[in-house]
C-alpha beads as a LAMMPS data file, in Angstrom:
LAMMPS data file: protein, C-alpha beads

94 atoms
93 bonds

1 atom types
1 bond types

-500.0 500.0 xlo xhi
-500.0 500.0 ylo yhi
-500.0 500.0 zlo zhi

Masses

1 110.0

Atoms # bond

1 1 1 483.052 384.297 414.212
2 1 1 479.264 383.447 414.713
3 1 1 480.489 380.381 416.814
4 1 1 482.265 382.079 419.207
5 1 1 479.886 385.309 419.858
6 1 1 477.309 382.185 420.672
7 1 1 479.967 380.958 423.111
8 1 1 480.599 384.330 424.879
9 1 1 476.685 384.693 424.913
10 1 1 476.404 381.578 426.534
11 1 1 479.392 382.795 428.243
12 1 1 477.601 385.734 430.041
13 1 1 474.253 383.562 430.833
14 1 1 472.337 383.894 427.652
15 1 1 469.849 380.638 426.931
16 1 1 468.260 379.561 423.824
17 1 1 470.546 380.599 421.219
18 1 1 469.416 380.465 417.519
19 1 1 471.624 381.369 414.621
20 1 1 470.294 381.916 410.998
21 1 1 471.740 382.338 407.419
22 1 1 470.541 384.856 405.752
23 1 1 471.089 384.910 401.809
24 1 1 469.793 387.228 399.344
25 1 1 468.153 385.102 396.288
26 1 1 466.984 386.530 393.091
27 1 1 464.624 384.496 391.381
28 1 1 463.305 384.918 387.588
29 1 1 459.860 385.179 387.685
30 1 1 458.088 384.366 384.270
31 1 1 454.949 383.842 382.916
32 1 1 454.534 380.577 381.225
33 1 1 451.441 378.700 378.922
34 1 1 450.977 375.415 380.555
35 1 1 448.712 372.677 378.513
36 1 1 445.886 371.435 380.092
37 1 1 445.962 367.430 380.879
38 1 1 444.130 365.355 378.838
39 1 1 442.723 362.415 381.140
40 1 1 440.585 360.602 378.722
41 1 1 437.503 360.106 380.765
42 1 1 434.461 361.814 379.217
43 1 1 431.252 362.629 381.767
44 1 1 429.021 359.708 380.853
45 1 1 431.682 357.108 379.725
46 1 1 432.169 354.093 381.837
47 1 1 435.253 355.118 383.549
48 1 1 434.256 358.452 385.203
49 1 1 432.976 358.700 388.462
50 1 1 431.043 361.102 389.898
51 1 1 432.934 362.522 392.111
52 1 1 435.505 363.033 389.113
53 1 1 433.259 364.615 386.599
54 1 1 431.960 367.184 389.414
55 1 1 435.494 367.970 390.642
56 1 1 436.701 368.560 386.998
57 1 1 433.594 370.644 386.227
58 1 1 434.034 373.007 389.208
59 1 1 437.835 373.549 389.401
60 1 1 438.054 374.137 385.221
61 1 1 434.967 375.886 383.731
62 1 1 434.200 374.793 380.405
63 1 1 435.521 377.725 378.555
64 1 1 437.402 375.821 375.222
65 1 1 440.575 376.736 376.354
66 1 1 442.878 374.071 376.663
67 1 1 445.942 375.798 378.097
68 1 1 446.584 377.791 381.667
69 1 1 448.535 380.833 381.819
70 1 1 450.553 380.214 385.135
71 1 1 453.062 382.423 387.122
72 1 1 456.550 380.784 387.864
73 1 1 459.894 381.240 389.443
74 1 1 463.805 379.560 389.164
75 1 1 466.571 380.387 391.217
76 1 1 470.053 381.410 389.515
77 1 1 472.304 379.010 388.681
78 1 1 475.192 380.256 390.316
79 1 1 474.253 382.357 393.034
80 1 1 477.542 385.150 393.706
81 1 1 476.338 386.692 397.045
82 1 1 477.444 387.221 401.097
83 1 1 476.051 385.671 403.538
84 1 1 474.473 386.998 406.876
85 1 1 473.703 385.218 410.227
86 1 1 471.504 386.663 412.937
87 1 1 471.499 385.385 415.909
88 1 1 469.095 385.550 418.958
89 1 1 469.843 384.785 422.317
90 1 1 467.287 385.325 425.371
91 1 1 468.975 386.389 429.430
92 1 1 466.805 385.303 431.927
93 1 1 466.346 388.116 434.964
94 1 1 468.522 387.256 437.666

Bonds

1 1 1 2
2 1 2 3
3 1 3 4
4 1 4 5
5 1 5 6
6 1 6 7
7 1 7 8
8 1 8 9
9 1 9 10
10 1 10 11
11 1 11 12
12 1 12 13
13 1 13 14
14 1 14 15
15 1 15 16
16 1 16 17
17 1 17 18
18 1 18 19
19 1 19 20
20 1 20 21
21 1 21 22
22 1 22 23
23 1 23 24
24 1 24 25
25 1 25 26
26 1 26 27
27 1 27 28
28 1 28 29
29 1 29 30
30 1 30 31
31 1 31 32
32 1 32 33
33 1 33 34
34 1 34 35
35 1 35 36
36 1 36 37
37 1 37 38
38 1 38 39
39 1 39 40
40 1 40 41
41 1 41 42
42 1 42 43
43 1 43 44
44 1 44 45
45 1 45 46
46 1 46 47
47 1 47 48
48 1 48 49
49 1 49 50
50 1 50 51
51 1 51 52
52 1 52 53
53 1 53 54
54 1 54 55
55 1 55 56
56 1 56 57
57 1 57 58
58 1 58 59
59 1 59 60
60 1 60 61
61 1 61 62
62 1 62 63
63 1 63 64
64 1 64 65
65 1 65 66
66 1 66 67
67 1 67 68
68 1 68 69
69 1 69 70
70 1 70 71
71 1 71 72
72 1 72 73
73 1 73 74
74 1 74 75
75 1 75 76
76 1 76 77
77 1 77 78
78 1 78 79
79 1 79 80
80 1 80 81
81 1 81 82
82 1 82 83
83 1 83 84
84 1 84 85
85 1 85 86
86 1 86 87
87 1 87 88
88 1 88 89
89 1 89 90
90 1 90 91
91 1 91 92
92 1 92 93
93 1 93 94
């Protein structure tokens, strides 16, 4: 069906014709308790850098806690919906 209403547009002079699915998806959106990474390197051992020690320092503050609470979504398994298609179509002025 969306095939041929974008041959009758073209059909009747239309030009750059765009279809798009459209699907409804439902995600499950959960808070979750990530860990925070371990990488070994203390400020003032050999093996950090600068630049490491100051990036660490300014995106985690040193607050004790060594987990993130972080925001998160997964789509359904088995997704039971309809799908929709819009399509656009532009006529140029004779």
């Amino acid at each position: 069906q969306v095939q041929r209403t974008c041959e009758a547009l073209l059909d009747h002079g239309f030009e750059e014709i765009c279809t798009l699915e459209v699907l409804l998806r439902v995600h499950d959106v959960r808070t979750v308790t990530l860990p925070l990474p371990d990488f070994g390197a203390e400020e003032g051992s050999a093996d950090s850098t600068p630049m490491a020690s100051d990036l660490s320092q300014a995106e985690i503050p040193n607050t004790g806690n060594t987990s993130v609470i972080c925001k998160t979504a997964t789509p359904p398994r088995e997704m039971a919906g309809h799908t929709g298609y819009l399509t656009f179509a532009t006529k140029p002025r004779d």
